[in-house]
C-alpha distance (Angstrom), angle and dihedral (degrees) to the residues before:
residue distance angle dihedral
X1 . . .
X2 3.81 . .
X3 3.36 120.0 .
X4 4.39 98.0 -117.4
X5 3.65 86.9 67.8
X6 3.35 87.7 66.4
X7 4.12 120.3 103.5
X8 3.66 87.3 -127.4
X9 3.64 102.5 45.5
X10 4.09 88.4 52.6
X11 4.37 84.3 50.4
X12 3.85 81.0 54.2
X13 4.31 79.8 69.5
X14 3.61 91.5 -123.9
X15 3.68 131.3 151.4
X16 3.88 112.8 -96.6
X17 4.17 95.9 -172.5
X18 3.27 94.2 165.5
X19 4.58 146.7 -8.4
X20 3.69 75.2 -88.7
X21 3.06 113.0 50.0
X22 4.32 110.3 116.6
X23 3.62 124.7 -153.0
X24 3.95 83.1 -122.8
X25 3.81 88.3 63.0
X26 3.57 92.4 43.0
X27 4.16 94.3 52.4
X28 4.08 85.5 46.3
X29 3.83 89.8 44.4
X30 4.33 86.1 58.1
X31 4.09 97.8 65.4
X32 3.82 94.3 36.1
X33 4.08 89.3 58.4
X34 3.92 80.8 60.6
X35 3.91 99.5 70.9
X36 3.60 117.9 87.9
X37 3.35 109.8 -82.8
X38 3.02 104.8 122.6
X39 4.37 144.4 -16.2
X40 3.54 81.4 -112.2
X41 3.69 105.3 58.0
X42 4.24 90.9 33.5
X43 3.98 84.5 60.2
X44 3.85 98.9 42.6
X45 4.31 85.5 53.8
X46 3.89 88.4 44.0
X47 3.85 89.6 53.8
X48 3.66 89.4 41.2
X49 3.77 93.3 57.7
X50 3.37 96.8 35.9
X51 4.01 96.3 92.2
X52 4.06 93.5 58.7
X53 3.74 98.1 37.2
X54 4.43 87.7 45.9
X55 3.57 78.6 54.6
X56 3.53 100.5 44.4
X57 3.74 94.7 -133.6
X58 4.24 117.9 143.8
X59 3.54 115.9 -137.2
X60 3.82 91.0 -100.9
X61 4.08 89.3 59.5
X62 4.10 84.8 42.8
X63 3.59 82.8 52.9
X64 4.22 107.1 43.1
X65 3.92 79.6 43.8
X66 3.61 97.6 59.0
X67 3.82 94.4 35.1
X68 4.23 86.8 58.7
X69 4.00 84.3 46.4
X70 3.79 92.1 54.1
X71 3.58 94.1 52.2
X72 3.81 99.1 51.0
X73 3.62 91.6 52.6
X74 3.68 87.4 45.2
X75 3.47 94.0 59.8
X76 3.96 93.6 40.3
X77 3.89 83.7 57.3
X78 3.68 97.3 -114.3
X79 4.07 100.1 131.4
X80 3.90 92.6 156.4
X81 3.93 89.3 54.8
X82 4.04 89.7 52.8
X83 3.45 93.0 44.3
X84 4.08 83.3 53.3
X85 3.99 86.6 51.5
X86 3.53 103.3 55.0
X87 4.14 91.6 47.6
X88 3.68 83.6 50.6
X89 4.03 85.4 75.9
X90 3.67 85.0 60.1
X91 3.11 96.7 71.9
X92 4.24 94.0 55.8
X93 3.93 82.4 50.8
X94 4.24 85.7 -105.6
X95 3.60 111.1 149.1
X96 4.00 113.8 -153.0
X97 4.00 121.0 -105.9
X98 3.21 118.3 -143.2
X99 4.34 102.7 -92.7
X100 3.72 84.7 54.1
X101 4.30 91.8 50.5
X102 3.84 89.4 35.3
X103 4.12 84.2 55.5
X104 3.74 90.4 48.4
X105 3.78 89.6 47.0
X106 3.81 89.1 49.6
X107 4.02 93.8 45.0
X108 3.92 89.3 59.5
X109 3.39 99.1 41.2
X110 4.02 103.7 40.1
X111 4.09 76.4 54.8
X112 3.97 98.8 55.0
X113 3.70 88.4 -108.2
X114 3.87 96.3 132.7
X115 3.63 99.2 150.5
X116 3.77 87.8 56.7
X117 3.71 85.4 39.1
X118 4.25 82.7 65.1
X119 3.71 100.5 44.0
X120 3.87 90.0 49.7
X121 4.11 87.7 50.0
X122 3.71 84.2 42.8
X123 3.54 103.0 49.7
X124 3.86 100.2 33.4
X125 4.25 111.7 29.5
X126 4.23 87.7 35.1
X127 3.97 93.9 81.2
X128 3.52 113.2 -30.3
X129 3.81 105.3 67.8
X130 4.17 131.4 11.0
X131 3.73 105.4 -106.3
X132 4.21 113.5 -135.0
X133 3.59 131.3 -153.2
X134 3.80 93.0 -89.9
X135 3.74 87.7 58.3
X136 3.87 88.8 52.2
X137 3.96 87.9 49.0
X138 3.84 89.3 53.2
X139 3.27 88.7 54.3
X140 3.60 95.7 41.5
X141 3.81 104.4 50.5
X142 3.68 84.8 45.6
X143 3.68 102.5 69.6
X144 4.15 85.8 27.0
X145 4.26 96.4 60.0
X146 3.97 98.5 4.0
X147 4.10 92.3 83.4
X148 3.63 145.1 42.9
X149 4.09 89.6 -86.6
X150 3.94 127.3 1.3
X151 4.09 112.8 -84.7
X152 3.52 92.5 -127.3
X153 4.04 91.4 170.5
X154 4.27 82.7 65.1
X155 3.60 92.4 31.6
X156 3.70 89.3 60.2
X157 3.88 91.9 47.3
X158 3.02 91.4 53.7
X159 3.94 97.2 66.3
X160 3.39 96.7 44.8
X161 3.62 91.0 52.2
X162 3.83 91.4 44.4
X163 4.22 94.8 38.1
X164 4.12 91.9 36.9
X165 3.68 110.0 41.6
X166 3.95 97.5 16.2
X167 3.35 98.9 40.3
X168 3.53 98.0 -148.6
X169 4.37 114.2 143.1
X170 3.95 117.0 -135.7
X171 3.53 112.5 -107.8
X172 3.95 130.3 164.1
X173 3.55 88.1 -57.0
X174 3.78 103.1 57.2
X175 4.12 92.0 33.5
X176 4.07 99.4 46.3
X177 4.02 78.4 61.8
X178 3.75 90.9 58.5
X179 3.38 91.2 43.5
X180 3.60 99.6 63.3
X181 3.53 95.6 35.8
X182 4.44 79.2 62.5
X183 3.83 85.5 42.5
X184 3.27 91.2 54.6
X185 3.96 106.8 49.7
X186 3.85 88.6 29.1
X187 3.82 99.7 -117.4
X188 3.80 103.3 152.4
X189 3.61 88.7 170.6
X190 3.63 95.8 63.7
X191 3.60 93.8 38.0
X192 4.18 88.4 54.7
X193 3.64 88.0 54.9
X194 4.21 91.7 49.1
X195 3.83 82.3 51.4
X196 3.82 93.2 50.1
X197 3.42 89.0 53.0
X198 3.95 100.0 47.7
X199 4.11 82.7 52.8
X200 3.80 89.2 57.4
X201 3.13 94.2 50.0
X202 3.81 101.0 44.4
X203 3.69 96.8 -110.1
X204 3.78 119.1 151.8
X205 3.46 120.2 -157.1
X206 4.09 115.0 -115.0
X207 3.99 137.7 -162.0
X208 3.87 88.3 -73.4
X209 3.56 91.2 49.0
X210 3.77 85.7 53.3
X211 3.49 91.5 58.5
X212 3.76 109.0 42.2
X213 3.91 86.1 61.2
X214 3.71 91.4 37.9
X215 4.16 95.0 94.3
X216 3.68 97.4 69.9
X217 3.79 133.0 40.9
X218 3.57 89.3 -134.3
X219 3.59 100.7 67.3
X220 3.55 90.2 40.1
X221 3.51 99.9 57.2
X222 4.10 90.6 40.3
X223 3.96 81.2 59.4
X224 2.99 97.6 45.0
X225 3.97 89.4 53.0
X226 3.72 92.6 51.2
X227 2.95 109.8 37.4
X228 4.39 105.4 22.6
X229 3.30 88.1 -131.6
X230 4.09 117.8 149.3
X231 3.97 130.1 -148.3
């Protein structure tokens, strides 16, 4: 699935050439129109920038602006209207950083939209920009919390991919998302071996920590066990 065939990338106004045609292509399709080709192309760029530079807003304003945009529809549920928002930078040749494609990411999958979720990791973290541990955790509590029960068959991907060809250790960050994903479906079994692991690897647990386990006495008390920590 790429994200222009989606209804609310083609509101965004942008070019949909073809059933593969990425918003990644589209934003790096912006700035090439600007060499001189042709009168044509120069104007089309010129009329593309024109809304930031009338406005007198620098790419990294353009940027922070859409980011904050992409979170409020986020949290309103409306993941195809973010995903709309950041190709809208495409069209002012503004390529996203990575807060405003880790807000996208978040949007979709804060909204069940996991699929989405995928193609935005896909299309955004697979080339254009280095993807962190909180982009992993996204991703993570996503397919831990956003379903019925936690994908553990993508949830274990997942780490590989981020541990093997990022190279990016778990810390609080990546194993809080586990935890609540356990929390969540009740598996204290799985959630004893996550702990195991963050005591190998000289993990302590933190506030957040404290609070993904915090909706069931079981997790609290296997915490509490593990760690001696107190609530």
């Amino acid at each position: 699935m790429k994200l222009l065939s989606l209804p609310a990338a083609r509101v965004a106004g942008l070019p949909v050439c073809s059933p593969t045609h990425s918003l990644v292509a589209a934003a790096a399709a912006v700035p090439a129109a600007r060499r001189p080709q042709a009168r044509r192309r120069r104007a089309v760029a010129a009329a593309q920038e024109a809304p930031a530079a009338a406005a007198g807003l620098s790419e990294v304003q353009v940027r922070m602006d859409v980011t904050r945009r992409i979170k409020k529809l986020g949290r309103e549920g409306k993941a195809r209207e973010a995903v709309a928002e950041l190709a809208s930078m495409a069209k002012l040749g503004i390529q996203p950083d990575t807060l405003a494609a880790t807000a996208l990411l978040d949007a979709c999958a804060r909204n069940a939209k996991m699929e989405m979720a995928q193609s935005v990791f896909e299309e955004l973290f697979e080339g254009l920009l280095a993807p962190d541990e909180v982009v992993f955790a996204v991703l993570l509590r996503g397919f831990g919390t956003a379903g019925e029960r936690p994908q553990w068959n993508e949830i274990s991907s997942l780490l590989q991919t981020m541990e093997r060809k990022h190279g990016i250790a778990p810390t609080t960050v990546t194993f809080n998302a586990l935890l609540e994903a356990c929390t969540k479906s009740n598996d204290g079994e799985r959630a004893a071996e996550i702990m195991s692991r963050m005591q190998l690897a000289g993990v302590q647990p933190d506030e957040f920590t404290l609070e993904a386990v915090r909706p069931r006495r079981s997790m609290r008390s296997l915490l509490k066990r593990n760690f001696n920590v107190t609530f």
